[in-house]
C-alpha positions, 0 to 999 in steps of 0.5 A: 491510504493504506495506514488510514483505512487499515493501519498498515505501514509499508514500504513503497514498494509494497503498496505497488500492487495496492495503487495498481488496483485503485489506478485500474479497478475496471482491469480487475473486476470480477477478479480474484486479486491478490497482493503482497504487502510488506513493511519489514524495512519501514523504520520509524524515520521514514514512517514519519516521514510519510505521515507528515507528507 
């Protein structure tokens, strides 16, 4: 999701705070939000991996 509508590629364990969000909206409405998004350790390998999924 997040390299389809942002073009972002992270690692998994980035996207935790991303798929929390979406999982519970109603948990954090109203809410400032924020989340660290990261993709340091993404290789190429495993970003197309990933896509192909």
């Amino acid at each position: 999701m997040l390299w389809e509508h942002a073009g972002l590629a992270v690692e998994p364990s980035a996207a935790l705070g991303v798929a929390a969000m979406l999982e519970g909206p109603g948990r954090f409405a109203g809410r400032h939000v924020v989340t660290i998004i990261c993709g340091s350790d993404t290789g190429m390998d495993a970003h197309q991996r990933c896509l192909r999924r």
